[in-house]
Each structure stands twice: as structure tokens, then as C-alpha cells.
VMD Tcl script that draws the C-alpha trace (Angstrom):
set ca {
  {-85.47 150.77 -85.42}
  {-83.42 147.55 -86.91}
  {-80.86 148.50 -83.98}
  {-84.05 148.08 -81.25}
  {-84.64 145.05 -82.92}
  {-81.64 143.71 -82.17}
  {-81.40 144.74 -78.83}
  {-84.82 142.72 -78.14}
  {-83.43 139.87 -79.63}
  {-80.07 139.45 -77.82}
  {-82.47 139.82 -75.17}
  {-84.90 137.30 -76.10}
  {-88.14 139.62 -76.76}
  {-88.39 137.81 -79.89}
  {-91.98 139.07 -81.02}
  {-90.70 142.82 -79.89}
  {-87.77 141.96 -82.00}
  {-89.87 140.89 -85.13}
  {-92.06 144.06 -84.39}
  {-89.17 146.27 -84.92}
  {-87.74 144.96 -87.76}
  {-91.27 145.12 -89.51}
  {-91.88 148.38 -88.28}
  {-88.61 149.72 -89.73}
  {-89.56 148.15 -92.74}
  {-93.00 149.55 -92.81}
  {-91.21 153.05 -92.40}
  {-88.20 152.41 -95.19}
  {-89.35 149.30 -97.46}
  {-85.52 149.56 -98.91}
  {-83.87 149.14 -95.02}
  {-81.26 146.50 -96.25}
  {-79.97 146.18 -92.54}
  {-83.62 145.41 -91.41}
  {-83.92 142.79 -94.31}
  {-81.29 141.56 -93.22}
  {-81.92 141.37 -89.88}
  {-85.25 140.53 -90.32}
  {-84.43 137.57 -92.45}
  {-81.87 136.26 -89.91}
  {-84.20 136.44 -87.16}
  {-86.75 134.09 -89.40}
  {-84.12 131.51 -89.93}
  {-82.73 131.58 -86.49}
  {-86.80 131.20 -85.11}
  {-86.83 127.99 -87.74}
  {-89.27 130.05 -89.76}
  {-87.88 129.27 -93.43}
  {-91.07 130.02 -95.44}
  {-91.15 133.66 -93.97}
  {-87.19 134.16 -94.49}
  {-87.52 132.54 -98.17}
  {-90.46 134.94 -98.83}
  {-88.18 138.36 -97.47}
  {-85.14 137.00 -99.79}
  {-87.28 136.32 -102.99}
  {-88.84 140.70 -102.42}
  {-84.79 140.75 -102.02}
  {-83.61 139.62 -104.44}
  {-86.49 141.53 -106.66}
  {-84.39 144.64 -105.87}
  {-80.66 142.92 -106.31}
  {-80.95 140.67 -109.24}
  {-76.95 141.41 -110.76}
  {-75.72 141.42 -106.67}
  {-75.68 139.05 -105.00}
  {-76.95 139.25 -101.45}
  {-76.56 135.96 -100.31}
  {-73.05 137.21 -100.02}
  {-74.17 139.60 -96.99}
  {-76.28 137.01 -95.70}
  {-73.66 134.58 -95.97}
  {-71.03 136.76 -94.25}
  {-74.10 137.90 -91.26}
  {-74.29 133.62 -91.05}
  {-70.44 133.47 -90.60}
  {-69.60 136.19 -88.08}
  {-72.71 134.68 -85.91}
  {-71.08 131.19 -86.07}
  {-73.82 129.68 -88.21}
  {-71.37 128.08 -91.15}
  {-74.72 125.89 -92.58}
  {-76.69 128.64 -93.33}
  {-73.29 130.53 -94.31}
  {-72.59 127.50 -96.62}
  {-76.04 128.04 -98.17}
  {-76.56 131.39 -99.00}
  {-72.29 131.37 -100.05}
  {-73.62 129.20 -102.66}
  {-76.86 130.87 -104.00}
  {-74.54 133.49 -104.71}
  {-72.35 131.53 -106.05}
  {-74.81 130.70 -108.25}
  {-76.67 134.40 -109.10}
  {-72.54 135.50 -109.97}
  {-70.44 132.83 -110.76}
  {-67.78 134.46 -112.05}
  {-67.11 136.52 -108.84}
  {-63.52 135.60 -107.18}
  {-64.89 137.50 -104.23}
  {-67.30 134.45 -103.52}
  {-64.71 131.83 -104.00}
  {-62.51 134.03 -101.07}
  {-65.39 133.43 -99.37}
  {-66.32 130.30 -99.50}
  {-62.17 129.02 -98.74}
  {-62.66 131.47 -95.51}
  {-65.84 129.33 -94.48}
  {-64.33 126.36 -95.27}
  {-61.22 127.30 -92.93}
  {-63.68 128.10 -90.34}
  {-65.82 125.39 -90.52}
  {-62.82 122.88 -90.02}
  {-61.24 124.83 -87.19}
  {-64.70 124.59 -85.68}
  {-64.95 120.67 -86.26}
  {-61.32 120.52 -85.00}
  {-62.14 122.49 -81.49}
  {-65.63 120.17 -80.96}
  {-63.33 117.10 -81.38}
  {-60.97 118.43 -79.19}
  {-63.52 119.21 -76.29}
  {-65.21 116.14 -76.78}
  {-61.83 114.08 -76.52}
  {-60.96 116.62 -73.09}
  {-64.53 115.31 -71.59}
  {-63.78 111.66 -71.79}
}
mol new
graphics top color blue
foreach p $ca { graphics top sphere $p radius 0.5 }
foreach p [lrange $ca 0 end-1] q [lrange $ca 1 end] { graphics top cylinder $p $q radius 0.2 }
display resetview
């Protein structure tokens, strides 16, 4: 049901889309992918409170990993390097001694430059 979800989404039904990630949840209360999706769609609709509330019943389950990583890496591949940044550091901070986060976090840093570099260079091609 995440999948419909994100099918209405790309397609801007955003309350079918929140209906179907609830749903899915209502029918498997340990869907990860609909957490995650779920929790995306709240931060992309500017709802913070609700996605805050999904990662604290989250992190409930995942105390020793961390799944900021995922939600860091879902941030990343959608192009959304602040939120990326964020949850890259909440795990960061949940396992610090994890190299894989600190792979991470020089891959979003690489990416987040390259993207500064390309605005600059658009904005300097519209002049």
C-alpha cells in the first residue's frame, strides 16, 4: 500500500497519499518503508511535529540502529541535502563510532557543493 502511496504523491493526491501510508501502517505497524515514507511525506508537507512524532515510535523500535541513516540517504537521493544533513547527524549522534556515517556524511558534503557549484553556475549563465 506504501507503493500506492507513492504513486498519489508523485501525483499530487497528497491526502490519498497520507491515507495510504496510514493505512499500510494500520495493516503492518512494523512497515519500515511506510515509516519511511510516511515520515518523508510529513516533512516534505512542512508538517515537522507529525514527522518528529513517527521518528520518536521509530526510533522506540531501533534504539542501537540508527535510522536517521535511511532517512538521511531517502533525503539525499530526493535532492533534499538539509534534511539529509540533519538526520546524517542524529545518527551520527545515536552511533558515533560508525565509519559508515562518516562515508556518508563526506558523500553529502560532495553533493551538496557540486549542487552549490551548478546554482552558481546557472545563475552566472542568466546574467
Amino acid at each position: 500500500m506504501e507503493q500506492i502511496g507513492a504513486v498519489f504523491r508523485r501525483l499530487g493526491e497528497t491526502r490519498l497519499a497520507e491515507l495510504s501510508y496510514r493505512r499500510a501502517l494500520r495493516h503492518d505497524g512494523n512497515n519500515y518503508s511506510a515509516l519511511a515514507n510516511l515520515i518523508q511525506f510529513f516533512i516534505g508537507e512542512g508538517r515537522q511535529t507529525e514527522a518528529g512524532q513517527f521518528i520518536a515510535r521509530v526510533n522506540r523500535y531501533y534504539r542501537e540502529n540508527p535510522y536517521y541513516y535511511y532517512l538521511a540517504r531517502l533525503g539525499f537521493s530526493q535532492g533534499n541535502y538539509e534534511a539529509a544533513r540533519d538526520f546524517l547527524d542524529q545518527a551520527i549522534d545515536l552511533k558515533p563510532d560508525d565509519p559508515e556515517l562518516y562515508r556518508g556524511s563526506q558523500i553529502l558534503i560532495g553533493a551538496s557543493l557540486t549542487r552549490r557549484k551548478q546554482t552558481s553556475l546557472l545563475h552566472s549563465q542568466q546574467r
